[in-house]
C-alpha positions as CSV (number, residue, x, y, z in Angstrom):
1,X,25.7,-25.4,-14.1
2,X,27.3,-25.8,-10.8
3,X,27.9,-22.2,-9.2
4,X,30.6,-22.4,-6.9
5,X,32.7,-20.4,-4.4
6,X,35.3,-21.9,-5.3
7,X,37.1,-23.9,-7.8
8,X,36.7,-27.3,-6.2
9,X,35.3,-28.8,-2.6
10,X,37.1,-27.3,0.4
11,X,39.4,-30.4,1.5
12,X,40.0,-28.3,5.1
13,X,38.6,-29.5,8.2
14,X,37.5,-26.0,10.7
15,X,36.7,-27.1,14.4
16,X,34.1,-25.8,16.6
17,X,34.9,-23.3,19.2
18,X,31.2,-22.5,20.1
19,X,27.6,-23.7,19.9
20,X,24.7,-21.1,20.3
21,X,21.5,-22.7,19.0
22,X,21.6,-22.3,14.9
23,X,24.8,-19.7,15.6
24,X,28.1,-22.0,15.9
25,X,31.4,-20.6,15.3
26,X,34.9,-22.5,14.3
27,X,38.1,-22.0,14.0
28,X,41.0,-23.2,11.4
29,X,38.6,-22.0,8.6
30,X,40.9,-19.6,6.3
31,X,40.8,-21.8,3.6
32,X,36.8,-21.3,3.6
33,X,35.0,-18.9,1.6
34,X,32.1,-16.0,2.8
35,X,28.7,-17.7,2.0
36,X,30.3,-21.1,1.8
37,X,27.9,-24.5,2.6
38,X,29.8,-26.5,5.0
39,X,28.7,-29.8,6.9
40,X,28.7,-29.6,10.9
41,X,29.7,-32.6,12.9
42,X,29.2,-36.1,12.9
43,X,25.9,-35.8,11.2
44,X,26.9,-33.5,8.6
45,X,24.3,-30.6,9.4
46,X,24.0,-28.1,6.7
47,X,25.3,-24.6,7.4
48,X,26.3,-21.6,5.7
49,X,29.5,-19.1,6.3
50,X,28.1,-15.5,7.5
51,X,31.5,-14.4,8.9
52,X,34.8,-14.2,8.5
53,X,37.6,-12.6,10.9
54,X,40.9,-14.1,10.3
55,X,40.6,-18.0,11.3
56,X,37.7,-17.9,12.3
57,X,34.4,-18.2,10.8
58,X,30.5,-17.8,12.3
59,X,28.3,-20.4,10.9
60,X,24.2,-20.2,10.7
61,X,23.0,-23.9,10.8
62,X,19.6,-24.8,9.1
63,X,19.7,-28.0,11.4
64,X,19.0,-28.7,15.3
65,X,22.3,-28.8,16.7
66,X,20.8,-30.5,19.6
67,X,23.8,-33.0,20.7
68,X,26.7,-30.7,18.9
69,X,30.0,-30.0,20.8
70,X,33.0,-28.1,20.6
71,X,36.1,-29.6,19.1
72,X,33.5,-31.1,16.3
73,X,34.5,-30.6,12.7
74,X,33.4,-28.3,10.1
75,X,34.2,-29.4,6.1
76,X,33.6,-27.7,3.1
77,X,31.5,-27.9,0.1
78,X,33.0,-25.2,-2.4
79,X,29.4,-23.8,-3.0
80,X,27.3,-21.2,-1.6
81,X,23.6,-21.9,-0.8
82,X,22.1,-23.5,-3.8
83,X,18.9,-25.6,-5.1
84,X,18.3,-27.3,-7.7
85,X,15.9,-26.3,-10.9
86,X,15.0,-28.2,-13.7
87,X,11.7,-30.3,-14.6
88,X,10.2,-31.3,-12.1
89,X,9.6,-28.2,-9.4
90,X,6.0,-27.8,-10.3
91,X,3.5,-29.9,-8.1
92,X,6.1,-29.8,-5.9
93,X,6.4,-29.4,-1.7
94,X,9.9,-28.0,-0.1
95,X,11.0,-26.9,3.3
96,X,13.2,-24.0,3.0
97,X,16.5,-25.1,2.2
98,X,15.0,-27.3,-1.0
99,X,14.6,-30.3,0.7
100,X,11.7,-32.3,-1.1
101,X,8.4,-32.9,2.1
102,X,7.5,-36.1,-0.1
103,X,10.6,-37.7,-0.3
104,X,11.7,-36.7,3.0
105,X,8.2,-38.7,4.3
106,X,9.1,-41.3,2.0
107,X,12.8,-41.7,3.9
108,X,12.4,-40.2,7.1
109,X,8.5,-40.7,8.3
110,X,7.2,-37.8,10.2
111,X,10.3,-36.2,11.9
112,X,13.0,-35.6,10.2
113,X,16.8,-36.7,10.8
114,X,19.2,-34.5,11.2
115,X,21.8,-34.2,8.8
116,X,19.3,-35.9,5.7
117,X,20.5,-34.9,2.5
118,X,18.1,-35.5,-0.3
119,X,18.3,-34.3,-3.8
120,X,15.9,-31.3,-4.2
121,X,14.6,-33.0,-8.3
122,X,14.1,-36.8,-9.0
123,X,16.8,-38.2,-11.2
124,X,14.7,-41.3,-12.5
125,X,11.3,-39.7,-13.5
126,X,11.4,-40.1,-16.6
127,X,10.5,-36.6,-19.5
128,X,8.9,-36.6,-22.8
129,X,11.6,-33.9,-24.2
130,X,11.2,-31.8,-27.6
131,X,14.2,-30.4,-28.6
132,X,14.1,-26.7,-29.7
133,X,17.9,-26.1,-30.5
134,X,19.8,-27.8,-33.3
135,X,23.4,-28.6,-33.6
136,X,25.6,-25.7,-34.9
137,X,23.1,-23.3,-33.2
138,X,25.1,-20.3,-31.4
139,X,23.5,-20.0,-28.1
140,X,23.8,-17.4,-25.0
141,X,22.5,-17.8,-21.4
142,X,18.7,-17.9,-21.8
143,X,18.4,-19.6,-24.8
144,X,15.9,-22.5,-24.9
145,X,17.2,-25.9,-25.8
146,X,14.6,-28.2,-25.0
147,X,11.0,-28.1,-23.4
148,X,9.2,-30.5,-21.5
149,X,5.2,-30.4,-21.0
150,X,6.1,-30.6,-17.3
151,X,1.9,-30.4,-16.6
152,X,-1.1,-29.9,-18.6
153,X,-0.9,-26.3,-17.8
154,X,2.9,-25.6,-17.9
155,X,5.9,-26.1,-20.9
156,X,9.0,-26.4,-19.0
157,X,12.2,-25.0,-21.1
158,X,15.2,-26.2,-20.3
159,X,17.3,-23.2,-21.3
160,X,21.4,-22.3,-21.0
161,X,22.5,-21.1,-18.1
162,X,23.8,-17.6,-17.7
163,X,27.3,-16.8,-18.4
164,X,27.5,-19.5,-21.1
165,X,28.1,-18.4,-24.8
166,X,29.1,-20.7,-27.9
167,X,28.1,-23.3,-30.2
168,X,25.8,-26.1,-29.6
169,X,27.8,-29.6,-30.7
170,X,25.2,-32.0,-29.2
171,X,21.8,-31.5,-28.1
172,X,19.3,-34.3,-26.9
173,X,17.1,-36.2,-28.7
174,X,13.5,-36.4,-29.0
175,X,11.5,-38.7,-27.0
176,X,11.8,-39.9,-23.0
177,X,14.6,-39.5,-21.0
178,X,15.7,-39.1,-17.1
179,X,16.1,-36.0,-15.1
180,X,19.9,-37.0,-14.3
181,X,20.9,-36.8,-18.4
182,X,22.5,-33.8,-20.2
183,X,20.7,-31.4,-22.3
184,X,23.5,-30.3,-24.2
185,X,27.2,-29.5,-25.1
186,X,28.0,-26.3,-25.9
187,X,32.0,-25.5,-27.4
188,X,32.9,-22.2,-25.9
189,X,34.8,-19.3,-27.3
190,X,38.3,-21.1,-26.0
191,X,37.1,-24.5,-27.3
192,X,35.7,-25.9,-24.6
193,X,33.2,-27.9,-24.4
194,X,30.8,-27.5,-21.5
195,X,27.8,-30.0,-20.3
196,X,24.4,-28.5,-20.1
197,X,22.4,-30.7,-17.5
198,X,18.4,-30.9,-17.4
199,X,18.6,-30.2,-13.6
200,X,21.0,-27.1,-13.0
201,X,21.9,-25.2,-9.6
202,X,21.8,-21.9,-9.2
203,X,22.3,-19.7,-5.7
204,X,19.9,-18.2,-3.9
205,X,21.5,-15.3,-2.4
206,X,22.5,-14.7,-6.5
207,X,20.0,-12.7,-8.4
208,X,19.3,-14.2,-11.8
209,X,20.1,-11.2,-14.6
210,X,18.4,-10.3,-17.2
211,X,18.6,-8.2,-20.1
212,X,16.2,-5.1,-19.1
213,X,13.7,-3.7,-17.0
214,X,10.3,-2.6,-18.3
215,X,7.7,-0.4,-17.1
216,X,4.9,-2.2,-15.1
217,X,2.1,-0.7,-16.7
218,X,0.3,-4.0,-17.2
219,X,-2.3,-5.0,-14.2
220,X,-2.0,-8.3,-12.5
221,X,-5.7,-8.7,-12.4
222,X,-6.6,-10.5,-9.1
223,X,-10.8,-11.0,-9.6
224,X,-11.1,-8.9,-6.2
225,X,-12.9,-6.0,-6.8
226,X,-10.9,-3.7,-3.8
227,X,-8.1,-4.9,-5.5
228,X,-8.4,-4.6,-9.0
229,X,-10.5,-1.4,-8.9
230,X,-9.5,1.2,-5.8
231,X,-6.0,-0.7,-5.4
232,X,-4.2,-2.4,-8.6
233,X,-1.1,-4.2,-8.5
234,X,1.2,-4.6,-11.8
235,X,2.7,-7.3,-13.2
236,X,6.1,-7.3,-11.5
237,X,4.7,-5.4,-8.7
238,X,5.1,-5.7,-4.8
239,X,2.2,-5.5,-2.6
240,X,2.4,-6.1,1.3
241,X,-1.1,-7.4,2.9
242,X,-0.5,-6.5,6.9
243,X,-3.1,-7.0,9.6
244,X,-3.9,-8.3,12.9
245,X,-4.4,-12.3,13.5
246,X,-8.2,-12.9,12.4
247,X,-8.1,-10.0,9.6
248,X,-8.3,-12.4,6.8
249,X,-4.3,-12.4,5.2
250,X,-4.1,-16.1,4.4
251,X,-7.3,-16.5,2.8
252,X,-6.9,-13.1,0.7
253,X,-3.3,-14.4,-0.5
254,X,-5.2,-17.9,-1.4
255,X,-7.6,-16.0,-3.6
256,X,-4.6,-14.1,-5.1
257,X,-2.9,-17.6,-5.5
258,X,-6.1,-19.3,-7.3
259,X,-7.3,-16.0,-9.3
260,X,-4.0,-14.0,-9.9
261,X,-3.6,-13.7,-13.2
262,X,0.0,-15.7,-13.0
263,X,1.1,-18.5,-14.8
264,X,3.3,-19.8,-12.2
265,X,2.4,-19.4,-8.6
266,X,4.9,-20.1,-5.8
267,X,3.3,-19.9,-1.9
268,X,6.0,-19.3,1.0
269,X,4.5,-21.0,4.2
270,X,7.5,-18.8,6.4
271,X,7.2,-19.6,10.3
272,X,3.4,-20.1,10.3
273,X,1.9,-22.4,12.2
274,X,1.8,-26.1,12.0
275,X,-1.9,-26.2,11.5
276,X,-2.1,-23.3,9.3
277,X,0.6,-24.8,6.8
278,X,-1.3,-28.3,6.8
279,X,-4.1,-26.5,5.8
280,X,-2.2,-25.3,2.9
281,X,-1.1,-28.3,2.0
282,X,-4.0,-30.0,2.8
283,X,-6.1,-27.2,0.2
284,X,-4.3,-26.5,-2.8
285,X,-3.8,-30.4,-3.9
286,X,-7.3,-30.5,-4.4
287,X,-8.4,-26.7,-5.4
288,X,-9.0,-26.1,-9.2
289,X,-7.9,-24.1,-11.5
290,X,-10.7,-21.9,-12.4
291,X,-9.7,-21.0,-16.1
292,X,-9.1,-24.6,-16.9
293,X,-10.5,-26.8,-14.8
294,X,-7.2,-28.9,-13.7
295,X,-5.8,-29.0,-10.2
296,X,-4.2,-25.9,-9.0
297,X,-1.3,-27.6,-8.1
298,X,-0.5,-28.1,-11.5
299,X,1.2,-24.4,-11.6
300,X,1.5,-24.2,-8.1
301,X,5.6,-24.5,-6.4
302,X,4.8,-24.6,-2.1
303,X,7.6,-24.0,0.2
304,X,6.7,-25.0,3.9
305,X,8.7,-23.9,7.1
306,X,6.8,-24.2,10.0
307,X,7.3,-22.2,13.1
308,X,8.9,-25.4,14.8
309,X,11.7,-25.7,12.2
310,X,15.1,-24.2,12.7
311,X,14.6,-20.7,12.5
312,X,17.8,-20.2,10.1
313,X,16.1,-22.5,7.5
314,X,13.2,-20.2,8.1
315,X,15.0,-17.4,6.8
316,X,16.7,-19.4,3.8
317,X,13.4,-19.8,2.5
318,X,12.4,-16.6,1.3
319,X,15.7,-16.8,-0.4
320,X,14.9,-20.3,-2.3
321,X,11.2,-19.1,-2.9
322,X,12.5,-16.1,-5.6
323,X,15.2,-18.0,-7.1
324,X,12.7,-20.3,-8.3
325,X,10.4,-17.8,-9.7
326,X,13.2,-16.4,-11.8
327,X,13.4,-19.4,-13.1
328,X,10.4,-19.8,-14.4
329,X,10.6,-15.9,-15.5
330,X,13.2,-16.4,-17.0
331,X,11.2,-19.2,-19.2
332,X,9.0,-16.0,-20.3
333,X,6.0,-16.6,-17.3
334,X,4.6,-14.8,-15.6
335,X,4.9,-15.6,-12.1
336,X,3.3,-14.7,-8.3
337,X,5.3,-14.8,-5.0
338,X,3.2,-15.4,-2.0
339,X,5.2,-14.9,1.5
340,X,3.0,-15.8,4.5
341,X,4.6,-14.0,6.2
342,X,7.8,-11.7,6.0
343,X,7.3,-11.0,9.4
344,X,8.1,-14.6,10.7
345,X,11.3,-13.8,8.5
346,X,12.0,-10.9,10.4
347,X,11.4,-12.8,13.7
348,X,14.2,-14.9,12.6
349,X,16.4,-12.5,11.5
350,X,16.2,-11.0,15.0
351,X,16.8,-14.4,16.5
352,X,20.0,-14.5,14.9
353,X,20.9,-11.4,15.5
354,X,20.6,-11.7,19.1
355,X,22.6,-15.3,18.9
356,X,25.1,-13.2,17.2
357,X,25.0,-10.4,20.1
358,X,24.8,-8.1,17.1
359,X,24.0,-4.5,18.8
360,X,20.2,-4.4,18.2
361,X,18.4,-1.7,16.5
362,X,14.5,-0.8,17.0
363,X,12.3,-3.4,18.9
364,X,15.2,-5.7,19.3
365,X,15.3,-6.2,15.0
366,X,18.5,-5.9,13.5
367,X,20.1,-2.8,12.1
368,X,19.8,-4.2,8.2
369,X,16.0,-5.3,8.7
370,X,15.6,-2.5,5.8
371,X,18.4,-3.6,3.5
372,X,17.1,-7.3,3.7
373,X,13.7,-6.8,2.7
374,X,15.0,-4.5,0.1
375,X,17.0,-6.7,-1.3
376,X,13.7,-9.8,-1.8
377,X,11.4,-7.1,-2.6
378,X,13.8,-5.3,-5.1
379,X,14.0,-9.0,-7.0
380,X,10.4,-8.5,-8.2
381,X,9.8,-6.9,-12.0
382,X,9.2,-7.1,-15.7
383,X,11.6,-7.9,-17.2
384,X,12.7,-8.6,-21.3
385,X,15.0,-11.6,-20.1
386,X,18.3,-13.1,-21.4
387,X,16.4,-15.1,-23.8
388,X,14.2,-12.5,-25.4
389,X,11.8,-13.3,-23.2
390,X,9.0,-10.9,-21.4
391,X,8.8,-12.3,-18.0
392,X,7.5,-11.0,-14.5
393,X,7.5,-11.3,-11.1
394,X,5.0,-10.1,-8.7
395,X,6.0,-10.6,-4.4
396,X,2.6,-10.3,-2.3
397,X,4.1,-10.5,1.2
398,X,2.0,-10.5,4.1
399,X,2.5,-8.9,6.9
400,X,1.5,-10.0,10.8
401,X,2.2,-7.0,13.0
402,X,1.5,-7.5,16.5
403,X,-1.8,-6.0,17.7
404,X,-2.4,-4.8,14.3
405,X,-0.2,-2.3,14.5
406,X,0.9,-0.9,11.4
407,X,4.0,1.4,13.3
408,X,5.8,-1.7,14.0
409,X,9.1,-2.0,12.3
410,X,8.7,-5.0,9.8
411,X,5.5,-3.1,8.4
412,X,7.0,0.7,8.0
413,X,10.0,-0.8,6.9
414,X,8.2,-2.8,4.1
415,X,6.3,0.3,3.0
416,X,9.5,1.8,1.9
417,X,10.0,-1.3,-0.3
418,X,6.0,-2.0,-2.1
419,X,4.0,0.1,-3.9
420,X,0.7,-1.7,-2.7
421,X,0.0,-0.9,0.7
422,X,-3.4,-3.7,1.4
423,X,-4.1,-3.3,5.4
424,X,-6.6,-5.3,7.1
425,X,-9.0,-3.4,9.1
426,X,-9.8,-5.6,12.4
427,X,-13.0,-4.1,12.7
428,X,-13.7,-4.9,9.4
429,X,-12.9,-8.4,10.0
430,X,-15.1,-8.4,13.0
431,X,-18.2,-7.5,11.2
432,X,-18.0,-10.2,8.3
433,X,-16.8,-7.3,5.3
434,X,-14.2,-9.6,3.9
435,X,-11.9,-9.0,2.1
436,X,-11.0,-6.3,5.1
437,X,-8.7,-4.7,2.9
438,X,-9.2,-0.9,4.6
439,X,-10.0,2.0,2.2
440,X,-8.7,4.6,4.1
441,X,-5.3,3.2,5.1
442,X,-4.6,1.2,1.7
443,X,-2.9,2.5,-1.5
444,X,-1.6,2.1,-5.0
445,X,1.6,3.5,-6.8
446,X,0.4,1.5,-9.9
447,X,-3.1,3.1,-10.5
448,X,-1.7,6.0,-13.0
449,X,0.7,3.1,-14.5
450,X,-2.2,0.3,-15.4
451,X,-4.8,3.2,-16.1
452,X,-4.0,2.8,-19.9
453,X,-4.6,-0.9,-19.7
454,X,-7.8,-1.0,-17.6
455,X,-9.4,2.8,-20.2
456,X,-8.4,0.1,-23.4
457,X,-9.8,-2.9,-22.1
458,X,-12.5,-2.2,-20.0
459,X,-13.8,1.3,-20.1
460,X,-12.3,4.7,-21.2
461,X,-14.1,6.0,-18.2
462,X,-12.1,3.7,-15.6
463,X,-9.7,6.2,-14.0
464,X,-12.3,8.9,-13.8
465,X,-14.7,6.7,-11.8
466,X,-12.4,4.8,-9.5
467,X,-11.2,8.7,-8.9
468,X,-14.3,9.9,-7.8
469,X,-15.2,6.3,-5.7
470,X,-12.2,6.9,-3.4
471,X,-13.8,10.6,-2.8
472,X,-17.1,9.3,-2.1
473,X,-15.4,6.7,0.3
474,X,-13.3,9.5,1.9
475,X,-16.0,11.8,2.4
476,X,-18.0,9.5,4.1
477,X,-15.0,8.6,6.4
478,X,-15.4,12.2,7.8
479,X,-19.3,11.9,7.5
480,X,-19.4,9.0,9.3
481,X,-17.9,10.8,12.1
482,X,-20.2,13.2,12.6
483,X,-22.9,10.4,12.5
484,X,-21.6,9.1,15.5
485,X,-21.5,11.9,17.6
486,X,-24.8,13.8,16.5
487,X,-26.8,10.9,14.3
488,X,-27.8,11.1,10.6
489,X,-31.3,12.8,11.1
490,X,-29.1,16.2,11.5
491,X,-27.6,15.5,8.5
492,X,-28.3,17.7,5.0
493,X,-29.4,15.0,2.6
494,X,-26.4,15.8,0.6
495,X,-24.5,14.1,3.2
496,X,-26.7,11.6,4.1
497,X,-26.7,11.0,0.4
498,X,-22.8,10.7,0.3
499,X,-23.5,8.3,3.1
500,X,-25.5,6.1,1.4
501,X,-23.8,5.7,-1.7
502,X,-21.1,4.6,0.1
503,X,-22.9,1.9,2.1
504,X,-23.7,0.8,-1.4
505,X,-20.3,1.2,-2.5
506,X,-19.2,-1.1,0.5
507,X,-21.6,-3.6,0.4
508,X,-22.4,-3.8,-3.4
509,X,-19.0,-3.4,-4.7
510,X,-16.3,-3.9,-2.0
511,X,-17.5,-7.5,-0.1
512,X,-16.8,-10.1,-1.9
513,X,-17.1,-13.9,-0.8
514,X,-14.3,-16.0,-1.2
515,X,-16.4,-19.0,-1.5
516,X,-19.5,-18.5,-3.6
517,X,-20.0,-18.0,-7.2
518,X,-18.4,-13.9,-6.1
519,X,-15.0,-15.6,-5.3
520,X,-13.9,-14.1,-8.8
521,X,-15.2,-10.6,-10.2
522,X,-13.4,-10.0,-13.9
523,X,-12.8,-6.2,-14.3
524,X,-15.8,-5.4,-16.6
525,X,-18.0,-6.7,-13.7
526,X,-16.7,-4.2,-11.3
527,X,-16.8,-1.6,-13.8
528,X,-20.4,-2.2,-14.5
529,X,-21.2,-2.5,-10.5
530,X,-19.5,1.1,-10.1
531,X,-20.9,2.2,-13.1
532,X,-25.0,1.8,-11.8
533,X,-23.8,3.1,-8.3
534,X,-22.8,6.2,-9.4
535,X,-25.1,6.6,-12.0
536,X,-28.1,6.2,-9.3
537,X,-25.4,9.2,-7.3
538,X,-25.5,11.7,-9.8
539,X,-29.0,11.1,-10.5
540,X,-30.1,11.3,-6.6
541,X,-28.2,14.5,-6.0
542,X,-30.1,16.2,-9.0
543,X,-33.1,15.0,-7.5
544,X,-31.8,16.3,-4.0
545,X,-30.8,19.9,-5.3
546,X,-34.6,20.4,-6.7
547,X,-35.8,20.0,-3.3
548,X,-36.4,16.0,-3.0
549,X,-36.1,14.4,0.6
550,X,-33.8,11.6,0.3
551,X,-36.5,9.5,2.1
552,X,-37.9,9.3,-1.4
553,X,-35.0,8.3,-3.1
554,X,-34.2,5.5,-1.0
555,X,-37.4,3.7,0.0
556,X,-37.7,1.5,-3.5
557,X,-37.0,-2.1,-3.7
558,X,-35.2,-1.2,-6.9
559,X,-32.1,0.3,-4.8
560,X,-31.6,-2.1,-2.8
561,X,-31.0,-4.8,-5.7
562,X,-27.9,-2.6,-5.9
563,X,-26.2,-4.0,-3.7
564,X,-26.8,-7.5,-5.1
565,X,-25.6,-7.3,-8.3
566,X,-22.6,-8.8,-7.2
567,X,-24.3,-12.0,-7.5
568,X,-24.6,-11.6,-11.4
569,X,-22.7,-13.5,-13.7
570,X,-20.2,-11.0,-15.5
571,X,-21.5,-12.0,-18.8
572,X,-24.9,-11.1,-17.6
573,X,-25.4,-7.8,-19.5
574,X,-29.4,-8.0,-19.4
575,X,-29.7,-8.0,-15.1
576,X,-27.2,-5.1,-15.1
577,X,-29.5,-4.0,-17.7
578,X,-32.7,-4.8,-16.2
579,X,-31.4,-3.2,-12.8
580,X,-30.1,-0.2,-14.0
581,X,-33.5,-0.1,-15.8
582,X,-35.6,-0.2,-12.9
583,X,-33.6,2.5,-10.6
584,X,-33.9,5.4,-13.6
585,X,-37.6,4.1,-13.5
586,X,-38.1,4.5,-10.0
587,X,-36.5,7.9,-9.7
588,X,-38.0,9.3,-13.0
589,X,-41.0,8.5,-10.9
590,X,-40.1,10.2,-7.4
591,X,-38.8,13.3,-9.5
592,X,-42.7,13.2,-11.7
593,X,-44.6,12.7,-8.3
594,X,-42.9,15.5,-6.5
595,X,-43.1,17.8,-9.1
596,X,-46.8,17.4,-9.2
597,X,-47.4,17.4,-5.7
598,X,-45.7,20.9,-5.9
599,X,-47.9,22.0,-8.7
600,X,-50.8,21.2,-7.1
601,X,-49.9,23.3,-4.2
């Protein structure tokens, strides 16, 4: 289904009065509609309404408008900003209004025309279809018709649109068909009978609705321990990952891409560098999907807009990047936003608004910065969709402040928005602890909600340990203070215990290596690291309250295999075994030996 601002394609012709880089304005445009697509010029550059005042009309252009002059015409399309979805999307690479990189190579080479127009789905691949709905079947938005096993890994269903209610009179047949034939005919209430196409449009700027909201009590389980264990996202979730260039954001969002636990994952490349977006597109083709052993790509969606591309088509993207993941939620997946990085979004936000001479608000940003990120952020959620369906979407946004500094206006105004706060600590970065996700600035809103899920599935004792982690880690924030200014040798060995356990805490539990056989850590596995590390705490600080230096407690090769039990296998229960084994040993031992030392004194 089409969904249009209007009735039929605008037939009026507006003519430009100004030219400001993507910012044009025209007159002769009351016949147009707010949010309208229209074509600029000679080469027909795409553009979109984002003012009205009388006859005139300010237009955002997602094109150069390098060679664009007054008294130029502006027509019409009767639409607002749409793309395309259908079979087809996954595997797939976009720039941020839709446009298809591959075809666009194909047709253009390396630079890109302005004014190409290329359809966003390919109309003679050809689809094994399986037909789900029958003739005579009453159908709503959401139902499924058909489905296609689009990849190995993903069943497309081709499902009726929103808004649409009746009676199915035709629906297609089993076996292989193109991407440009209907679906269906459904006869509506008033006895009409309405085409259901495989390959549908839908705005961006639109939310898709659904049916109702759930709880997000149910943990997107990442396979990083800081994550999953001291700071858990939910399924449906938002999470921001801010830090300073160098801290680590793009390779922690490619973990969270290749481990998430998403069916669907959609990656916004949004004003990054060149190089860094080749990379991307350079890596996932060939990265695998570690629960089955197929390419990533075959759940993967990647949206590419480069620094160097119009910066209105920058800011489109975000936009195109959700509509697609309710989509697929809508199909009953769940799915995983990443946006690298809202602040590029931001950035063009600001150039616009500066083109418009809008009156600007803190640090030259617009005054609605905070309603725009609300409204992508609020998009995220579980969801019981139109079709019945339990669905979810989880937006992971990073965040690049400049200098690292979290004060900045795109970062305090996301934390309004997110309920995972992930910052990357520079120094962190610096000394090789990846991921740099800081433990004293990071948080979690979900922790109480997933509790449930992680005390049933993992360990009845979960909330209770990661609770008294973060204190051990807090505590030795302030110790660690004092350390500096007057050494640990002052220290009581209390303290200097606290201290301790938390290098073990850090080192053992916290690092993690994106690129080893560590890159994924399942739940239990943390668990069971925690689990030894406080165990050797509570057992050290008995030892320490009878009277036993902490030199004694510490000088056995047995503690220091602590901190490599990340290198275990997770289904290795004998070497958590075997190493738990060993530490009650060796303090059993120190605890004997003092005690007769003291009795033969």
């Amino acid at each position: 289904m089409e969904a249009k601002t209007n009735n039929a394609p605008n037939t009026m012709e507006g003519i430009v009065t100004f030219v400001n880089g993507p910012v044009i304005k025209a007159s002769n445009m009351r016949n147009f509609a707010m949010r309208e697509v229209v074509k600029v010029g000679p080469k027909k550059l795409m553009g979109e309404i984002i003012s009205m005042d009388g006859d005139d009309a300010t237009i955002q252009v997602y094109e150069d408008t390098d060679g664009l002059s007054i008294y130029e015409t502006v027509t019409g399309t009767g639409e607002s900003l749409s793309i395309e979805i259908g079979p087809g999307l996954i595997g797939s690479f976009f720039d941020g209004i839709g446009r298809p990189l591959d075809s666009l190579l194909e047709s253009e080479g390396m630079y890109i025309s302005p004014g190409t127009s290329v359809n966003m789905l390919r109309r003679d691949k050809t689809w094994e279809i399986t037909p789900v709905a029958k003739a005579g079947d009453l159908v709503t938005g959401g139902t499924v018709i058909a489905t296609v096993q689009e990849t190995p890994l993903l069943i497309h269903k081709i499902m009726a649109p929103p808004g649409i209610e009746g009676e199915l009179t035709w629906v297609i047949s089993k076996g292989p068909h193109k991407g440009n034939e209907m679906a269906a005919k459904i006869k509506d209430a008033f006895g009409r009978e309405i085409p259901i196409p495989m390959i549908q449009r839908w705005p961006v700027r639109t939310p898709r609705p659904y049916r109702e909201r759930m709880l997000p009590n149910e943990p997107f389980v990442t396979g990083q321990r800081v994550i999953d264990g001291l700071f858990p996202i939910a399924k449906g979730g938002t999470a921001c990952i801010p830090g300073g260039f160098g801290t680590g954001k793009t390779v922690t969002q490619h973990q969270l891409a290749k481990w998430g636990d998403a069916q669907v994952v959609i990656y916004i490349g949004c004003g990054e560098r060149g190089n860094e977006m080749t990379d991307v597109l350079e890596q996932f083709p060939v990265l695998e999907d570690p629960r089955s052993g197929r390419p990533l790509m075959e759940r993967t969606i990647l949206i590419a807009n480069t620094s160097n591309m119009p910066v209105a088509a920058r800011e489109a993207s975000i936009y195109t990047g959700i509509t697609i993941a309710e989509y697929f939620r809508d199909m009953g997946y769940d799915v995983a936003i990443m946006a690298d990085s809202t602040s590029r979004w931001a950035e063009a936000l600001r150039e616009l608004s500066g083109r418009l001479e809008e009156i600007p608000a803190e640090e030259g940003f617009p005054a609605y910065l905070p309603s725009r990120l609300a409204e992508f952020y609020e998009r995220a959620g579980r969801v019981v969709t139109m079709g019945g369906e339990n669905g979810s979407i989880s937006v992971i946004g990073a965040v690049s402040p400049p200098g690292g500094d979290f004060t900045e206006p795109v970062t305090r105004h996301t934390k309004r928005f997110i309920r995972c706060f992930w910052g990357l600590d520079k120094n962190l970065a610096n000394a090789r602890h990846y991921p740099a996700i800081s433990w004293i600035d990071s948080y979690s809103e979900y922790a109480e909600e997933v509790n449930g899920w992680f005390c049933s599935n993992v360990d009845p004792r979960w909330g209770d340990l990661r609770e008294e982690v973060r204190q051990i880690l807090a505590e030795d924030n302030k110790v660690q203070q004092v350390i500096k200014l007057v050494g640990e040798d002052v220290l009581p060995d209390d303290q200097r215990l606290v201290a301790f356990t938390a290098f073990l805490i850090k080192n053992g539990y916290l690092q993690q290596n994106s690129f080893g056989s560590d890159s994924y850590s399942p739940p239990l596995k943390g668990f069971e690291i925690l689990d030894v590390i406080m165990d050797f705490y509570h057992k050290s600080l008995g030892l320490i309250r009878k009277g036993i230096p902490i030199s004694l407690i510490k000088e056995d090769d047995s503690v220091d295999s602590i901190t490599h039990l990340r290198e275990l296998a997770p289904e290795d229960k004998e070497g958590f075994a075997l190493v738990r084994k060993r530490i009650n040993a060796h303090l059993d031992r120190v605890a004997t030996e003092r005690t007769r030392k003291l009795g033969g004194e």
